[in-house]
N, C-alpha and C positions, 0 to 999 in steps of 0.2 A: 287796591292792591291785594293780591292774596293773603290769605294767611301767614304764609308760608316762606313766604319772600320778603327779604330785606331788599334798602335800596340800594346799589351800590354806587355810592353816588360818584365815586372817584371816575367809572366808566360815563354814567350818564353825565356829567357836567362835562367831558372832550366833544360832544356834539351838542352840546349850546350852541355855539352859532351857527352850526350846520343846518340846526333842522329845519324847514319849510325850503331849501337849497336844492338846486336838482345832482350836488354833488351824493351819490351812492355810498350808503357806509355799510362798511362791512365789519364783521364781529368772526374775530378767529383766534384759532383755540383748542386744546385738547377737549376730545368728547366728554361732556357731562363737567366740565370744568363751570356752566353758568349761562353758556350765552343764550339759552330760550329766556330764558329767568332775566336777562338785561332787555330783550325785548319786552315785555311784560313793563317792565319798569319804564323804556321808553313811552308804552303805551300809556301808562298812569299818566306820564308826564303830558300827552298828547292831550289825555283826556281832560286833565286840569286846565288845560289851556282854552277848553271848549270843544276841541274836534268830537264830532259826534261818533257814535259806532260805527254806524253804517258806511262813514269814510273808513275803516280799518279794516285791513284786511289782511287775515295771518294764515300763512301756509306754514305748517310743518310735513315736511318730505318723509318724517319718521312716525305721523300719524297712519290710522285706518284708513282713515279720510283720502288722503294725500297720496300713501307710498307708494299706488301704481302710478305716479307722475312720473317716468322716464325719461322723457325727452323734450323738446323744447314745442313741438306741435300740442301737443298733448296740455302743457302749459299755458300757454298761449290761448289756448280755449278757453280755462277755466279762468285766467286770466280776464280775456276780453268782456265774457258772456258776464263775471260778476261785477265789472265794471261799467258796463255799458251805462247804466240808466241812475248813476250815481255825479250829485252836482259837487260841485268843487273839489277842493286839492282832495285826493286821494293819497293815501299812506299804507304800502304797500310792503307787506315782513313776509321772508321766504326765511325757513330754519332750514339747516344742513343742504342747501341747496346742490352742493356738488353734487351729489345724487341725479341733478336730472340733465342730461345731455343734452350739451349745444345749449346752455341756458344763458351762456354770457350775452349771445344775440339777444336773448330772450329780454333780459331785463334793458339792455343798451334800449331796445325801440321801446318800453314801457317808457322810460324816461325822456325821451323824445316824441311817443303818439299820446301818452299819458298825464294829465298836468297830475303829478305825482310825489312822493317822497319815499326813498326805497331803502329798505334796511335788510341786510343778509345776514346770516354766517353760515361759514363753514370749519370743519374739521381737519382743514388738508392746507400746509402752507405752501401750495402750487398754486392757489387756489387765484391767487392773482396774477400769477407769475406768464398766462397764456394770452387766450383773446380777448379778457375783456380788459385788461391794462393795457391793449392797443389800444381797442373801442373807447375806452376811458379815460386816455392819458389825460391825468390833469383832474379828473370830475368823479374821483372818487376815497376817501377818507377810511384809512385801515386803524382797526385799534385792536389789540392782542387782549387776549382773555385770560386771565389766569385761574386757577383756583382758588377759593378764597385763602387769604392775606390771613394773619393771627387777629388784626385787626377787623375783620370781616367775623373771621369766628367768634370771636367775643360778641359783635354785637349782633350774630344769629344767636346766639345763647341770649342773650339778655333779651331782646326783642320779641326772640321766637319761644324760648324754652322757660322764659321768666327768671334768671336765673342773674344773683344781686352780683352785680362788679366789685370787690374791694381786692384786696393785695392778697389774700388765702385765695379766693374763689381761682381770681388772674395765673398764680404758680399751679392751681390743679389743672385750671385749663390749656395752661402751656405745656403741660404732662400728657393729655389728652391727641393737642395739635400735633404734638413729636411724635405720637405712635401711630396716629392713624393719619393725618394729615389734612388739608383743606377741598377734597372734593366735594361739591355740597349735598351730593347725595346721598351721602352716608349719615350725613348729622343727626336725621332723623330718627336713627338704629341706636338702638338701644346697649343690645351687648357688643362686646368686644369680637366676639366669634360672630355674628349677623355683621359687622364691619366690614372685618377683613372677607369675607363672601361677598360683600360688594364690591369691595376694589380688586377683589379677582374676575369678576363680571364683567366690572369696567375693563381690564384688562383683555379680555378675549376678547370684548365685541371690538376693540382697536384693531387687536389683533386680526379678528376675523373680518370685520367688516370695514377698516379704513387702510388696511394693508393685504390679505390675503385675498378677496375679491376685488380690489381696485387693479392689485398687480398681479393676478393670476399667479399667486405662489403657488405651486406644488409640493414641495418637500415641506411641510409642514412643522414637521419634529425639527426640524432644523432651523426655522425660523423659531418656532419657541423654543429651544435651547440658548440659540443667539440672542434671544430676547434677555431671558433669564440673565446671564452671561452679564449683558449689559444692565440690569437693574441689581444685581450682586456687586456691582464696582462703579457705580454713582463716584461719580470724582476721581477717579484714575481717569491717568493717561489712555487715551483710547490705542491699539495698536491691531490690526486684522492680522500679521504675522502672528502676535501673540495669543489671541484668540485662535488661530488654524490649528495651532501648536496646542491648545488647549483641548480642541476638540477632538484632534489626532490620539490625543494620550487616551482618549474614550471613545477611540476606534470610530471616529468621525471624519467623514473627510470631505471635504470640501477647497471650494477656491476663495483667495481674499479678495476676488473680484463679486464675486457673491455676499460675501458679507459685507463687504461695502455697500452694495446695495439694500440691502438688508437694516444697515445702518442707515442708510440716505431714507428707506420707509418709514421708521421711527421715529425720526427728524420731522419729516413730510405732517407727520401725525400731532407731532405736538410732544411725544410722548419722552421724546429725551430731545434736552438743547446743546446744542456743542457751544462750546468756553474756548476760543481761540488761546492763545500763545502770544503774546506782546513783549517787544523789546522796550525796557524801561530806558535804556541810555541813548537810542537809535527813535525812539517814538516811532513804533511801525509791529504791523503783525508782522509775526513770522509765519513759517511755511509747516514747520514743523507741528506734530502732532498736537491735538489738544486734548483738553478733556470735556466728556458728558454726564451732563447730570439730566435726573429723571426731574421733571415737571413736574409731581406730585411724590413727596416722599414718600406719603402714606402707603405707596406700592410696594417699597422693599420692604418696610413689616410687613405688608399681606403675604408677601411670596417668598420671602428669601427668609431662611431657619439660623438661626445665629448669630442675627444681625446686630447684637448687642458688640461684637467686634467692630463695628462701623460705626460708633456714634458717631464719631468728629465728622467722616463724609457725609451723615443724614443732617450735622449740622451745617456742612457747607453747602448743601445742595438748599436747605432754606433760605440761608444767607441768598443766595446765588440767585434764585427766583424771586425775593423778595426784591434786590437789586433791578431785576428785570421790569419788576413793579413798576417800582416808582421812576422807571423811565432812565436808567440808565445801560450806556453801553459796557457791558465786560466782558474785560478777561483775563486771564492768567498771565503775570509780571513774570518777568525773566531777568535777573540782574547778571551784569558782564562775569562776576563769578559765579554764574550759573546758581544761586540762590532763590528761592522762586517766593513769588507775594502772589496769594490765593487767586485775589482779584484787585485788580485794575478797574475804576469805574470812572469813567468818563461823561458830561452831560455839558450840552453848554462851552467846550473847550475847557473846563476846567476838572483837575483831578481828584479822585481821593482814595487812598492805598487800604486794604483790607487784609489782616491774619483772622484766622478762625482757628480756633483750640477750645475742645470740649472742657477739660482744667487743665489748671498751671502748677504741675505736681512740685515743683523744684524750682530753683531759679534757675537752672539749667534750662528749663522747657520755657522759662518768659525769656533769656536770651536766648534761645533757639527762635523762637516766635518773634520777635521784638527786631533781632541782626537783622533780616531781609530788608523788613522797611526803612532803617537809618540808611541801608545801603544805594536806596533812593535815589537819583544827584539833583533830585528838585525838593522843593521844602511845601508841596501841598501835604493837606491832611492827610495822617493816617490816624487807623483806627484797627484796635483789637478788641473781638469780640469773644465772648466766653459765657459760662454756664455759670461761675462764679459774681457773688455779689460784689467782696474785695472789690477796691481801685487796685488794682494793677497799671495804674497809668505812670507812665515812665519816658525819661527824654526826649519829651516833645510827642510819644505816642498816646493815642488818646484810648483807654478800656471801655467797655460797654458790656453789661451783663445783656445775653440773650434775649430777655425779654426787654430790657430796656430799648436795645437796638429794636426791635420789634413792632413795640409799640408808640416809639419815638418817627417826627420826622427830620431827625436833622440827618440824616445820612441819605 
């Protein structure tokens, strides 16, 4: 394995049973979130098992090598010609393959003219959504990539940087994850200003090259404004009237058919997830707006100036993604007095209710926090999460300091 690389083993044990399978896994994900670095790891894993090198064989679309591969003829050559004269199972990684058109044909007949094993990813969640989930119904295995977890950061620190675990080290590092976040390619930057110049890097090549070239934007300034816009309000309600009306006031004008769209590319990217709206007493989404949070928080301290009014939302959009982690569905509770629970998390059919609050200044703000969930009409778990050590556990609601939730798996 690299130096440089941890194993993430949470990813590579979902295709234990897959592997030597002609079922296609794909690896998707916001850019630079990890997924070359999971191939690598799958490969360790190949090679412990005995697979020789010469069965492997890695395309990256975003090498020298690689990135005039455009099109699926073009593929298909380099494909064939480096396969040709090679005996047994072949194992076969295409990185950020949307890049290369008409590729879905491409890989369907590798795994049909090739005795093979085929591992992708991509940067775009369309990415399955066209011809090769016809070409594939059935015969291929998605798993979402996230940034690294606090859990993952910890153990690139200890692993990568030497760096001792105990209960001090753990609270500086949690100090660390909250300002700049879990992308992994920052970890290795040193200052705080070389940081934040990477997740604004990450940020434009999204911008530029998985939304502005994919969808032929033109107005530019208008998509990063809208950008900004939506990494400024991580956890609000999303509304395109109220954003039009925002942009008006700065002699901007636009349509909310445009920013919807606009919004549906940052979606597409990875780069913000929408948090549906759920009726607690009716068990059913609603139709009504939701809200978005950004898939790496690290991006609103890189860009957005005064962020320190936003803890609570930088701490729910953690919560929020970390949820997403560990495999469950959520979303935003709606009780019939219209009282709202964060998140709703579903897994399994069974439930478990979520508050998030940065402190609990008063008892005023633990029953502010704490009323939503007793309003519940079912008795699964809930649970309040906070920055504080205090139990604040109360009435059946269960507390969890931030890092405990964190670094625990019971939730």
């Amino acid at each position: 394995m690299s130096n440089n690389l941890i194993k993430r083993a949470a990813y590579v044990n979902q295709l234990k049973d897959y592997v030597n399978t002609d079922f296609v896994k794909v690896y998707t994900g916001i850019r630079r979130s990890g997924k070359t670095s999971l191939m690598y790891n799958i490969i360790d894993e190949l090679k412990s098992m005995g697979v020789k090198d010469e069965n492997i064989i890695f395309i990256s679309f975003e090498s020298r090598e690689y990135n005039q591969i455009d099109s699926s003829e073009k593929l298909d050559e380099i494909v064939y010609n480096k396969t040709e004269n090679i005996k047994g199972k072949i194992y076969l990684f295409f990185d950020e393959i949307q890049q290369v058109k008409g590729w879905e044909k491409s890989i369907n007949s590798y795994r049909v003219s090739i005795d093979s094993d085929i591992y992708i990813t991509g940067s775009n969640s369309k990415l399955l959504s066209g011809e090769l989930a016809t070409l594939l119904t059935g015969r291929f295995l998605t798993i979402n990539v996230y940034p690294f977890s606090f859990k993952e950061f910890i153990q690139y620190k200890n692993e990568i940087e030497g760096v001792e675990i105990n209960e001090y080290s753990i609270a500086k590092l949690y100090d660390e994850y909250f300002n700049f976040g879990g992308m992994p390619g920052i970890l290795t930057l040193g200052s705080n200003e070389f940081k934040k110049m990477a997740l604004k890097d990450i940020y434009n090549s999204i911008l530029f090259e998985d939304i502005v070239t994919r969808f032929k934007i033109n107005n530019i300034d208008l998509l990063q404004r809208f950008s900004r816009y939506m990494i400024s309000s991580t956890g609000e309600i999303f509304s395109s009237k109220s954003i039009k009306n925002y942009l008006k006031s700065k002699d901007i004008y636009t349509s909310q058919d445009t920013l919807l769209k606009y919004n549906s590319y940052l979606n597409q990217s990875f780069f913000i997830s929408k948090c549906k709206c759920f009726e607690l007493k009716g068990r059913k989404e609603m139709k009504i707006l939701g809200k978005y949070y950004l898939m790496d928080h690290g991006f609103h301290h890189a860009l957005i100036e005064d962020n320190i009014l936003k803890v609570t939302k930088i701490l729910e959009t953690i919560v929020y993604i970390e949820l997403l982690r560990r495999g469950y569905k959520v979303n935003v509770g709606r009780n019939p007095d219209d009282t709202e629970v964060d998140f709703v998390c579903e897994k399994s059919g069974k439930y478990k209710y979520i508050q998030v609050s940065y402190r609990l200044s008063s008892e005023k703000t633990l029953k502010r926090e704490i009323n939503p969930l007793l309003r519940i009409p079912d008795k699964y778990e809930s649970i309040l999460i906070t920055t504080e050590n205090h139990d604040f556990s109360k009435d059946g609601v269960k507390h969890l300091n931030i890092i405990d939730f964190l670094c625990g798996n019971d939730v």
